[in-house]
N, C-alpha and C positions, 0 to 999 in steps of 0.2 A: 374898448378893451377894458379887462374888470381891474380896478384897483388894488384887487386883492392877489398875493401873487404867493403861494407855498415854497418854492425854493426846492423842488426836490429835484435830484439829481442823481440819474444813472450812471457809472462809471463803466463801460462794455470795454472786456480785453476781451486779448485771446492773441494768440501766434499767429503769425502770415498764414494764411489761405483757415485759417477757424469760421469767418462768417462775421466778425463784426461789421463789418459794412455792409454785407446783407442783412442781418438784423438793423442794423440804422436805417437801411430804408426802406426798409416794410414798415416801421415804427412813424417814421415820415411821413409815408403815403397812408398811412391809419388817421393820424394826427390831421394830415391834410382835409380829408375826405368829414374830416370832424371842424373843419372851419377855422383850428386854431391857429392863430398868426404866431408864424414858422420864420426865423431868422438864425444867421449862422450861416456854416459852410460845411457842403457832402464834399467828401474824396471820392468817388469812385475810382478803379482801376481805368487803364488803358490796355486792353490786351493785344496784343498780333500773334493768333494760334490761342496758344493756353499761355503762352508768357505774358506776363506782366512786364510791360516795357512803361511805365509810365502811369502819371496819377492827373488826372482831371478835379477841377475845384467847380463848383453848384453854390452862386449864392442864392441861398433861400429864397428871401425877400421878393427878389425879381427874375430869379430862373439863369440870373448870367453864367454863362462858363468859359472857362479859360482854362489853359494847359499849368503845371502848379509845377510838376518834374517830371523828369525823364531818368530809367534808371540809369546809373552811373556806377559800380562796383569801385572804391577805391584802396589801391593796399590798403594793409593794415595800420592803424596809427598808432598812438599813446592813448588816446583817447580808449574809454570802455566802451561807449557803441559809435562806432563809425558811421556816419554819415551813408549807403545806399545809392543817394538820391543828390543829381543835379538838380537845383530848386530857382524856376526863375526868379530875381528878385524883385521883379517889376508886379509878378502875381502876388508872392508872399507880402511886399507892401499895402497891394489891391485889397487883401483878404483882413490885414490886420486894419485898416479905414474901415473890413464888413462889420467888426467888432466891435468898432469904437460905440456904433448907432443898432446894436443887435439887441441890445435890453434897453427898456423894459420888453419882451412878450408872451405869449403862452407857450410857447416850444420854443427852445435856445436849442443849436445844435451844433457840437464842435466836435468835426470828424478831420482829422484826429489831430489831437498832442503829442510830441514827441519830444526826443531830445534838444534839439533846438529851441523848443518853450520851457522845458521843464530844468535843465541842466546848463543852458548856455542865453538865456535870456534873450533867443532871437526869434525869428519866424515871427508866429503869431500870439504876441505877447499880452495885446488887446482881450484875447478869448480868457487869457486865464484874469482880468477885470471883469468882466461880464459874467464869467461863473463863479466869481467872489461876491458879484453883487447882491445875489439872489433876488431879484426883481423880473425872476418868470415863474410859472407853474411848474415849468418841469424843462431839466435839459440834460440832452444825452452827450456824451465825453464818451471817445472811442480816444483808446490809448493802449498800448503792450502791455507787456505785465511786469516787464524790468524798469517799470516807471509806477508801479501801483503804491508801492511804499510812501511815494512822495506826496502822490495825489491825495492818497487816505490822512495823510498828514495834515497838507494844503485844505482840503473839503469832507472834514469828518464825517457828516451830515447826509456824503453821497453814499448809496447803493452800490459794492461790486457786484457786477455780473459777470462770474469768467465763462468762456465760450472755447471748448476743447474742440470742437468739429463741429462742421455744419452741419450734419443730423441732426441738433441741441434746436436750432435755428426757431423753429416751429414751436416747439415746447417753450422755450425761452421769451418768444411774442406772446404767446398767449396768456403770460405767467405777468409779464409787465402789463398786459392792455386790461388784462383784470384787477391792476390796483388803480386802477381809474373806474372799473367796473365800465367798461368798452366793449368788450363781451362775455 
């Protein structure tokens, strides 16, 4: 692995059903096919039909998967973003241990942060260490955009890239993999 490590950092929003997670993993499977050692956690969706019932966690490293949440709608609370999502805690522990040992490498990937990391100091707490560390080449953060303010605060240094629809999806890959000059 090279010594040398730039620290750049993608920050990818966009509103539910926009494509960040599709751009996350075409950006993955680019990176992959390129040999760079890939750590971190994808969220893919679970869908039954076109619904989203649920989020699957991918660690990098070694391909493991496990079920992360299931959705859970709950009234409204005090709180400004509620919660969505029952979250096993036995995963969210799993994934923040992925963390701890995910830097140094050439691709960091943290899909996604949310309110739980950003606002209430739980989930995956480890991930926001590892993209403070900058001791990768490059790492993508999938996160909404009612949390952009904080992150740009947090990791001045990262790139936003807002994502309105996934027609962008394509355009938007091609745009990142040519600051690597990739193609």
């Amino acid at each position: 692995m090279r010594q040398f490590y730039e620290g750049k950092l993608w920050i990818i929003s966009g509103e539910i059903g926009a494509g960040k997670t599709l751009l996350c993993a075409a950006l993955i499977k680019q990176f992959q096919q390129l040999l760079w050692r890939i750590r971190g956690l994808h969220s893919p969706a679970i869908f039954d039909g076109d619904k989203k019932v649920g989020i699957s966690v991918v660690n990098l490293d070694n391909q493991e998967v496990r079920q992360l949440a299931v959705y859970d709608p709950k009234p409204d609370r005090a709180e400004d973003e509620p919660i969505q999502w029952t979250f096993n805690p036995e995963v969210l522990a799993w994934g923040n241990q992925v963390f701890l040992t995910a830097a140094p490498t050439d691709l960091l990937v943290v899909d996604e942060l949310g309110p739980l990391e950003m606002k209430r100091n739980q989930g995956w707490v480890h991930a926001l260490t590892a993209l403070d560390s900058r001791i990768y080449r490059q790492a993508i953060l999938v996160m909404r955009p009612t949390l952009l303010s904080i992150a740009q605060v947090r990791w001045p240094w990262g790139r936003t890239i807002l994502i309105k629809s996934v027609e962008q999806v394509p355009e938007i890959y091609r745009q990142l993999m040519s600051e690597w000059e990739l193609i």
